[in-house]
N, C-alpha and C positions, 0 to 999 in steps of 0.2 A: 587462576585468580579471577574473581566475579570483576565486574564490569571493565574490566583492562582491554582495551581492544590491540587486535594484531591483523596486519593483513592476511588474505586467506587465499589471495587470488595475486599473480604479479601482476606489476601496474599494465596499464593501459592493452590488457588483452580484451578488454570491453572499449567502446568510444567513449569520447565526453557526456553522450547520450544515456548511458546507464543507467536504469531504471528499472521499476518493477519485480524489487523481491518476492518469490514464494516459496518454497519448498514445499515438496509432493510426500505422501505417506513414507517413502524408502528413503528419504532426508537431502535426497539432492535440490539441489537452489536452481532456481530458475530467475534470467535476467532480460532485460531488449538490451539490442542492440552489440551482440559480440562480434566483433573484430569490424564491422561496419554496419552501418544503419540496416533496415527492414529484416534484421533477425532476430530470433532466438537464443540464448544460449544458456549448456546447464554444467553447473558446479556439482563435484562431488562432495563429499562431508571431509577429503581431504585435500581439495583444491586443487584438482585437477579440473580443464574445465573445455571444454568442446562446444562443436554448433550445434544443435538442438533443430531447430526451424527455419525455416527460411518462408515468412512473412510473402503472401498474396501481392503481385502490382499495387504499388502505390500504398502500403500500407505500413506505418510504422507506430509501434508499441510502443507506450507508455508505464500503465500498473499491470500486473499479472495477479490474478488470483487463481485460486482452486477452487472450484463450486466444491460442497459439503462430499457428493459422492461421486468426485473426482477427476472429471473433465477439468482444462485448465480455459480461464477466459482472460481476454486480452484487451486492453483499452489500447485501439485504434484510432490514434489524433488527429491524424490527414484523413483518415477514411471516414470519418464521424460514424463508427460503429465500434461494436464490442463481437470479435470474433470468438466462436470457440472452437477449440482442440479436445479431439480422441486421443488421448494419451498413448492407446496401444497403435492406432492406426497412424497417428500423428493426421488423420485428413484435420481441413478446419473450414468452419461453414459461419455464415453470419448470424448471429444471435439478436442485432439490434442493429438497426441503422438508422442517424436521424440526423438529415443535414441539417436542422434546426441548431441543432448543438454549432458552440464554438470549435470543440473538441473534448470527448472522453476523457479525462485525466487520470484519476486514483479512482479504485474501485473499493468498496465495502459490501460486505453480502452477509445475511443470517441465515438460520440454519433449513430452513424452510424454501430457498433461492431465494428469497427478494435481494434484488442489488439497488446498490447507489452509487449516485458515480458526480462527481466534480465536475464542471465546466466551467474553467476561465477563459477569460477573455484579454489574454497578455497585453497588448496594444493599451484599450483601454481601463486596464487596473480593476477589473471589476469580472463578475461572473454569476454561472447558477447553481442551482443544485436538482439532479431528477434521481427519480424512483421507475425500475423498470424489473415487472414482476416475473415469474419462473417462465411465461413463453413468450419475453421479449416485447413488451408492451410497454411503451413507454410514456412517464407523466412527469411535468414540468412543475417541481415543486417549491421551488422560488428561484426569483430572477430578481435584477440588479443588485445581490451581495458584492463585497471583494472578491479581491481576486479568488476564488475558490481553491484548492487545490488538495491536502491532507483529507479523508475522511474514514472512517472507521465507527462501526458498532459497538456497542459495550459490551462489556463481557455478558450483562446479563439478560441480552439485547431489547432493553427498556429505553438505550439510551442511542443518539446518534452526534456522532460526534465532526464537525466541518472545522477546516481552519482556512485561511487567508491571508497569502503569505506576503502580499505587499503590504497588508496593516498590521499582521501579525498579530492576526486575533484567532481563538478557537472558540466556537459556540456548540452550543449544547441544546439537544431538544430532546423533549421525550417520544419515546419511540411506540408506536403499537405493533401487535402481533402481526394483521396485516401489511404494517409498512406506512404506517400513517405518521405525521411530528406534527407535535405541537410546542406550546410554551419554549418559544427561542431563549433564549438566557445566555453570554458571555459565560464562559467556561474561566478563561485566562488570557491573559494580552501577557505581550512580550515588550520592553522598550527597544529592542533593536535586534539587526539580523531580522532573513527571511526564515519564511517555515514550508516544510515539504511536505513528504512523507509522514502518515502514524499508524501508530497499531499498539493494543490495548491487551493487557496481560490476563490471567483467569482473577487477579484481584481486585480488577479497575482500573489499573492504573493506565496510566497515558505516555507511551512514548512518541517523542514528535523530534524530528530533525531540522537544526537550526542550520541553515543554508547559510556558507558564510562563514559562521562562528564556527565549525567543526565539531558540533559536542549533540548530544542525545538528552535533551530536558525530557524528566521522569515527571507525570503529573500526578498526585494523588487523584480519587475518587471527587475529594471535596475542592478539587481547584488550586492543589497547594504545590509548590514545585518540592520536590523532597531529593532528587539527584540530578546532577548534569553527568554523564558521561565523557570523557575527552576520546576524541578521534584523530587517528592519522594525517587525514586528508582535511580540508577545508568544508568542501562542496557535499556536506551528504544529503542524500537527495531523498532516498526512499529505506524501510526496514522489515523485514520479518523475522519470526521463530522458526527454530527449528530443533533438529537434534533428536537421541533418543528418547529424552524427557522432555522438548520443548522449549528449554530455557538455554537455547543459544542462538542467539541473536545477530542477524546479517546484516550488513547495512552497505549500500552502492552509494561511491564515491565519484564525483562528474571529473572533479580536479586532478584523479589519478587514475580513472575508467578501472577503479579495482574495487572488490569487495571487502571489506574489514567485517571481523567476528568477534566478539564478547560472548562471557558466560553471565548467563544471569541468577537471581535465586528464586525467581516465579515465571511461571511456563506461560509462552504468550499464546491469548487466546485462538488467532487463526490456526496453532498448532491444536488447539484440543478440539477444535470444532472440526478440521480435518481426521481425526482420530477420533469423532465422536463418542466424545468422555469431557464433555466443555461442562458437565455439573458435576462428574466424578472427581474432576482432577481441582486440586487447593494446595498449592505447592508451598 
């Protein structure tokens, strides 16, 4: 049944700490933080789930992504850098390190490697946003926003999308080929509940997790909410695609350290951009 969520994982085999969905090309989910802080761990498509990694001194995950041809990178909070992973060797080296940063948070990336990445500032309610290009060079592309935290590219990567989950707002810029934004513009405000996690399907739309509220706000293209999901848990914190077509959807739970899964009816974009076919595929 589409958007019905079910757990996928038993509770609290992940900590509270639960974060950073991705799934790799063979459909296993990767998460931080399994069975105690500074790890790894990966889900299979039938929820089975084991250690994966065991994270460098002092370092603890956040978002997971997958670069386009398949390394896996790591938003490192305490380390203020963004590690990457050899998939086959599993070594892992640092790709960015910038004590400047409050902390790395959620990651976004196009198809080209440019990333972006979140910095809040928990304490003080506020945060940045930087751009850091294919060999780890990093630039400070604004500072004293909210609290930062959700970010994600468009599907038709014109577009970059932040959100701010103590004001609960999501803005919107447009994106250049290089990685440049411009014209900020408010996407969508929420009147209550935090926002976390998002990620963005091959038709635009906007999935963003309502910290709190327990449900999955669908955003159209134009800013318009068109589904809320209902979830299990309370606390969801972060989401990705996955599957053999892409349109199934993971989402980590803080309140039960578990993963819940929905089917969706449009394949989300990190899945096509991994399977390079993100102009092929119109679900």
């Amino acid at each position: 049944m589409l958007y019905k969520s079910r757990l996928l994982t038993n509770p609290h085999e992940f900590t509270s700490g639960i974060e950073g969905p991705a799934c790799d090309r063979d459909g296993n989910l990767y998460a931080v933080n399994y069975a105690r802080r500074h790890t790894i761990g990966v889900v299979t498509p039938q929820g089975d789930s084991r250690l994966f990694l065991e994270l460098p001194a002092g370092a603890t995950g956040n978002a997971i992504r997958f670069h386009p041809s398949g390394p896996m990178f790591i938003a490192d909070y305490t380390g203020h850098r963004i590690l990457r992973v050899d998939m086959q060797t599993r070594e892992i080296d640092t790709f960015m390190e910038q004590p400047a940063m409050n902390q790395p948070n959620d990651l976004a990336v196009t198809r080209s490697g440019i990333w972006f990445t979140s910095d809040p500032n928990w304490k003080q309610s506020d945060g940045n946003l930087w751009r850091i290009d294919e060999n780890g060079k990093d630039e400070l592309l604004e500072f004293g926003m909210g609290t930062t935290n959700g970010i994600e590219v468009g599907y038709d990567e014109r577009t970059l999308y932040v959100n701010e989950t103590v004001q609960r707002r999501i803005w919107q810029y447009d994106l250049t080929v290089d990685g440049q934004i411009s014209n900020k513009r408010l996407f969508y405000e929420f009147a209550d509940y935090g926002l976390d996690g998002m990620r963005c399907d091959v038709e635009g739309n906007v999935y963003v997790t309502r910290f709190g509220k327990g449900t999955i706000a669908v955003l159209s293209p134009q800013g318009k909410q068109i589904r809320e999901i209902m979830l299990h848990g309370k606390q969801c914190t972060n989401l990705t695609f996955g599957g053999v077509d892409g349109r199934t959807c993971y989402v980590t739970m803080a309140d039960t350290g578990a993963v819940e899964t929905f089917r969706t009816e449009v394949a989300g974009r990190c899945w096509a951009l991994l399977h390079n076919n993100l102009e092929k595929e119109r679900f």
